[in-house]
N, C-alpha and C positions, 0 to 999 in steps of 0.2 A: 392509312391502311393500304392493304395492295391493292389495286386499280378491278375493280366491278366494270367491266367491259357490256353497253346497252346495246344490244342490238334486235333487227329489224324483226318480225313479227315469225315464229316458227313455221317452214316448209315441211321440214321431212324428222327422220329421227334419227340421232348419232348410236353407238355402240353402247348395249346399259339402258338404253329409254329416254338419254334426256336428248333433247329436242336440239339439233345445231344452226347456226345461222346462216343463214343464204351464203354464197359463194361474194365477196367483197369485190367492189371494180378496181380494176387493175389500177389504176390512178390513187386509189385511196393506201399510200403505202402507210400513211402515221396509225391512220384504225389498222390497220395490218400489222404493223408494228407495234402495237399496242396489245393487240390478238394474240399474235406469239409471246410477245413479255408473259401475260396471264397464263398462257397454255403453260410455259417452263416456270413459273413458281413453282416453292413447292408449298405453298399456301395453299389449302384448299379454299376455292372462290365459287361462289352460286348467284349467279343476279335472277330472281324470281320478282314477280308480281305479289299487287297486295291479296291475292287468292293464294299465296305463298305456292306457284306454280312453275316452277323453273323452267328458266329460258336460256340457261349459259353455262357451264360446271366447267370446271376446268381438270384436265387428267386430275390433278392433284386430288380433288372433290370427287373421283370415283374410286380412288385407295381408298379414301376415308371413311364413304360407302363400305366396302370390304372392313373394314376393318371395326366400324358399329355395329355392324352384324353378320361376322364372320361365319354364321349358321347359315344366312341365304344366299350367299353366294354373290354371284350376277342376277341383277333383277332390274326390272321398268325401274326407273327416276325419275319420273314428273313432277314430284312433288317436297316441298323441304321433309315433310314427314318420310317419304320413301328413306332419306339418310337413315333415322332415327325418330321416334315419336316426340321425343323429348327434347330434341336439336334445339326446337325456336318456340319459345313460350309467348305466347298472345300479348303478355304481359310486356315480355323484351319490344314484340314488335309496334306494340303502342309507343312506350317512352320512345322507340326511334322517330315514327309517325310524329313527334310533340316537337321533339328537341333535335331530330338528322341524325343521332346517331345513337348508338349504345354498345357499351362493352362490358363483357362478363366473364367468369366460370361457369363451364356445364359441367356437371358432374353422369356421365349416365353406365349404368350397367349396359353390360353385354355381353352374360349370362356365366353360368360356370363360376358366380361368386368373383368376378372382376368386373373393371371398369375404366373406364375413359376420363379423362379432365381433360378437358377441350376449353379454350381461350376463343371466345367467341366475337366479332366485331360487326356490326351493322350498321349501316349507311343507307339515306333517304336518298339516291341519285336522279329522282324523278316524284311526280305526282303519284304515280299506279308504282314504281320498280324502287329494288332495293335489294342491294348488294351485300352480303356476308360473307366474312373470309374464319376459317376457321383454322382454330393450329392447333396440333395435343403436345400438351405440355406433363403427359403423366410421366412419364420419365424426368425431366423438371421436377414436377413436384416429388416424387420420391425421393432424384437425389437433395433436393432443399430437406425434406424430412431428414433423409439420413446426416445431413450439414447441421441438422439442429440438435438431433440427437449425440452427434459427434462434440457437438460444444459443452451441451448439456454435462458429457462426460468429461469435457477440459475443465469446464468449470468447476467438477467436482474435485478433482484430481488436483485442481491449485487450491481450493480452499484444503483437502488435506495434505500439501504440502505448504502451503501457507501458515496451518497450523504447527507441522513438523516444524519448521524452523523456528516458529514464534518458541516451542517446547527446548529448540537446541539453543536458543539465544538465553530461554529463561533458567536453563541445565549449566549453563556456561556462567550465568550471572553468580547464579547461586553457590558454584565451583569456586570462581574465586573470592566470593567471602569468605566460603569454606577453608582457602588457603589461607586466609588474612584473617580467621578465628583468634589465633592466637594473641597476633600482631595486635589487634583490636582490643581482646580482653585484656594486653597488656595496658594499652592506652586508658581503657575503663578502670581499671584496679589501681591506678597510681594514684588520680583524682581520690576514689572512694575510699583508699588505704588512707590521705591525710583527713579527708573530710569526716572520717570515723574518729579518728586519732582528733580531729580539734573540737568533734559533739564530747566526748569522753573528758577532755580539759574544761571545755564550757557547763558539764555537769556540774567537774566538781566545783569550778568558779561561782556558780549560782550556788549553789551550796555553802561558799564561804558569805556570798551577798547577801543571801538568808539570814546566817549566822551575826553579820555585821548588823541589820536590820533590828533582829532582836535585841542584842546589847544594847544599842543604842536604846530601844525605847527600853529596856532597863533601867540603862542607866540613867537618863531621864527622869522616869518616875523615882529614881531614888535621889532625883536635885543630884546630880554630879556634878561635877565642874566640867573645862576645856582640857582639863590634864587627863581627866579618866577617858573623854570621848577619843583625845590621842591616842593612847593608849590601845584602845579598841580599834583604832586605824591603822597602826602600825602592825600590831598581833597579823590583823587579817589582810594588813599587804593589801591595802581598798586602791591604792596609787597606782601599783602593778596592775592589780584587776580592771580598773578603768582605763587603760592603757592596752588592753592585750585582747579584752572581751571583743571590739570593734575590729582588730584585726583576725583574730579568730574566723568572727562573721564573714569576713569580707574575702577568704581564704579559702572557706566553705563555700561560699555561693561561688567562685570562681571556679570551685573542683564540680559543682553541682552542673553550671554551664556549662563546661566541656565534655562530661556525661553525657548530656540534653544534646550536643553539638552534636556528638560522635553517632547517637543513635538515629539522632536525626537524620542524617547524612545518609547512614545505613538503610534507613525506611524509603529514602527517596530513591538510593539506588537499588533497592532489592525491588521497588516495587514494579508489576506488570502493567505494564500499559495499554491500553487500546488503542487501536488504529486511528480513533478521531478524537484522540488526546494532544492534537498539537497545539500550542501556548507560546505564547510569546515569553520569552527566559534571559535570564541573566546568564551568559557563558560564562563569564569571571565567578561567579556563584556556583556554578557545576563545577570546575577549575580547582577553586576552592575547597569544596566540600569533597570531591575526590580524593586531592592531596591530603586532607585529613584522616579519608579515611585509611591509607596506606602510609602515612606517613613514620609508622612504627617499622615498615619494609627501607622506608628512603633514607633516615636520619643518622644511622648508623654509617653510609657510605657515600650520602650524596648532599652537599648542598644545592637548595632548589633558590633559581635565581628566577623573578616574576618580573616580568616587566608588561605592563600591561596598558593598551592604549584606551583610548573611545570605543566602546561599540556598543551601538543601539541594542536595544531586545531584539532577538533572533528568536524566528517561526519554528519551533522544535520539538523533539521529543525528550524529555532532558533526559528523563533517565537511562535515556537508550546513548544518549550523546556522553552522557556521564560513564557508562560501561566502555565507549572507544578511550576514552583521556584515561581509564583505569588500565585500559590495558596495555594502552601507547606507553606510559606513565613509568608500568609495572618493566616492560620490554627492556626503558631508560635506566632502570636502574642495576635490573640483571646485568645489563650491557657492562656495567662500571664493576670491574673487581676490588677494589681495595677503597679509594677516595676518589671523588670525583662534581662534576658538576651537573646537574642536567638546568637545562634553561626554557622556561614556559614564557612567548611572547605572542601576543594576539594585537591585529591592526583591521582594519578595513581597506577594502580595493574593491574599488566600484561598488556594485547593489552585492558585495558577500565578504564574510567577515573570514578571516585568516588567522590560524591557531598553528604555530610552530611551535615542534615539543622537539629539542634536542638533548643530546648529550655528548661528554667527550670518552667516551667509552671503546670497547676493542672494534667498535665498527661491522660491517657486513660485508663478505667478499663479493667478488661482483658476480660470479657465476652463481650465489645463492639469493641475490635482489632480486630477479625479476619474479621469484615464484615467494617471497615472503608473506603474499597476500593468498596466496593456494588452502584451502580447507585440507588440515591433518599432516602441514609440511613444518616440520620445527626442528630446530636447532640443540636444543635441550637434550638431556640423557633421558633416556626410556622412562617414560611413570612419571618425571618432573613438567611436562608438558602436553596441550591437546593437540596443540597445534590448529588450534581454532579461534584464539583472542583476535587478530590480524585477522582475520577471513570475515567472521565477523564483523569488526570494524566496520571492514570495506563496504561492505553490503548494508551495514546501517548510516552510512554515508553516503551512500548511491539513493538509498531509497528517502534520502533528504537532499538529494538533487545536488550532491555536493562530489568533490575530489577528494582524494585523499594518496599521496606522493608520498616513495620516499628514497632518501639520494643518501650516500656513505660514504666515506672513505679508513678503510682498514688501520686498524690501529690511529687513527684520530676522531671517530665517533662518529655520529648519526642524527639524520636530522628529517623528524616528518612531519608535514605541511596536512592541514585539513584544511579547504576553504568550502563555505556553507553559503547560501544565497540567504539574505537578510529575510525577505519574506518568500514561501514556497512559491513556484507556478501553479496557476488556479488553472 
């Protein structure tokens, strides 16, 4: 605390009423020195007795006077009460008396509907004396209010842009399924087209199975021979039918799977996620089930070459990670006008896993790389493009503590790197 200066027993009276201390001897320059430090704070400093009767003030301590009760002016200070009545509470000066010190907030009016916060501190510096220094911190504390109230407002302000974006990611998700409606229904209607077409054949098959059933116990109760049951075999083709009924089935359930695969896929990447949905994930499985789902966009013009290493489960969002590979993906194949290759290769380096998606396609000039990650900057003709796939990305790769690069050369194709840290930083 600032230094409570003890001195010798009051002569006469300084300016204001409080009591000053004898004239110091010329020898004594450190209390002298000591004297002056206190005079030039601008702490206000009071050392009083335990009759709380001031013995010391320091200029500082007769502003402060003024300014707790700017209604009286100049007036006598002998006493902590003369500051303010409220200054030093009996209470305060006990715990000092117990424990040497005590520090606090005073809060006091001083009138006109205002008021003072004052940072109060006291010191035991003797059996009978005790030092207080006070400082107003009401400007402090208003600007801390107005610092809280300013957060308050950031805070609000990110959660609804927080929300904005989660709406432009889930607007964007939803978009390009929308573009890949078709593509998909085609993918669903091919399975369901045979799988209809071999219930229809397997109808009427059981139908002849039936029919073989019957005759048979026909011809049975009528004692027929081996010639008649042949006879009934061959009619109804029972050779053929036990030979085609099992691959029927096995035709159907395969068209049924790929139904089940493709919507599946769809459900994981349409759906929205929450913020503490992160899980430990298969990236070869996001990978996967992405290329499925676009792969009515890719197969016409691209073959997709997978090579694929070791990687542990990666800390993720998957279906936010599965909307970057959709879009990187979608990018690789636009890239390719006629035939082409694009190439999906994933390894590990150090504690993060590394997903190269290239292609050999017309590449990107240089002057248009650096901004390909820019919100609403696209290459595409007017209305073919958001120019948000890539902006996206970037930012759901940032916010997985990850990279995301990309490096071209014009007319030989393009190649971009994601690297993800195996588990997030806690």
């Amino acid at each position: 605390m600032p230094i409570a200066i003890a001195c010798p027993a009051p002569t006469g009276a300084a300016k204001g009423g409080v009591r000053a201390a004898p004239a110091l001897d010329a020898g004594d320059t450190m209390e002298a020195t000591l004297r002056a430090l206190v005079d030039a704070t601008p702490t206000a400093t009071l050392l009083f007795d335990a009759g709380q009767r001031v013995h010391y003030a320091n200029p500082a301590a007769r502003v402060l006077a003024r300014l707790c009760a700017p209604e009286k002016g100049d007036r006598p200070l002998e006493r902590v009460a003369d500051w303010h009545p409220e200054l030093l509470s009996t209470g305060a000066l006990h715990l000092c008396s117990l424990h040497g010190s005590w520090s606090g907030e005073v809060i006091l009016g001083i009138g006109r509907g205002q008021h003072k916060i004052l940072l109060v501190h006291l010191s035991r510096i003797g059996p009978e004396r005790f030092g207080m220094t006070v400082r107003d911190i009401t400007q402090e504390s208003v600007r801390e209010s107005e610092l809280h109230a300013r957060n308050a407002e950031l805070e609000v302000a990110y959660e609804k842009l927080q929300g904005a974006q989660e709406q432009v990611m889930q607007s964007e998700k939803l978009a390009s399924i929308g573009q890949l409606a078709a593509g998909v229904a085609h993918e669903i209607n091919n399975p369901i087209g045979y799988v209809n077409s071999n219930l229809s054949t397997l109808q009427r098959y059981i139908s002849q199975l039936f029919s073989a059933i019957q005759s048979y116990e026909a011809a049975l109760a009528e004692g027929a021979g081996p010639a008649a049951t042949d006879a009934i075999r061959q009619k109804l083709d029972l050779d053929f039918l036990v030979a085609d009924v099992p691959q029927l089935l096995s035709e159907s359930r395969e068209g049924i799977d790929r139904v089940c695969k493709i919507v599946r896929d769809l459900k994981d990447f349409a759906r929205k996620e929450r913020s503490e949905d992160w899980v430990k994930a298969d990236i070869h499985r996001g990978l996967d089930s992405t290329l499925n789902i676009i792969w009515n966009e890719l197969k016409y013009k691209a073959q997709i070459v997978r090579t694929f290493g070791d990687l542990p489960p990666v800390e993720c969002l998957p279906s936010e990670l599965n909307q970057v590979f959709m879009n990187v993906l979608m990018n690789a194949g636009q890239a390719i006008k006629d035939q082409g290759i694009i190439t999906v290769t994933t390894s590990v380096a150090g504690g993060r896993v590394r997903i190269d998606i290239g292609d050999d396609g017309e590449g990107i000039p240089a002057d248009v790389l650096p901004r390909v990650f820019d919100p609403f900057f696209t290459t595409k003709p007017v209305g073919s493009g958001t120019g948000l796939g890539l902006a996206i990305s970037y930012g759901i790769v940032s916010k997985h503590h990850g990279t995301i690069d990309v490096s071209s050369t014009p007319g030989q194709g393009t190649l971009l790197r994601i690297e993800l840290p195996i588990e997030q930083p806690r």
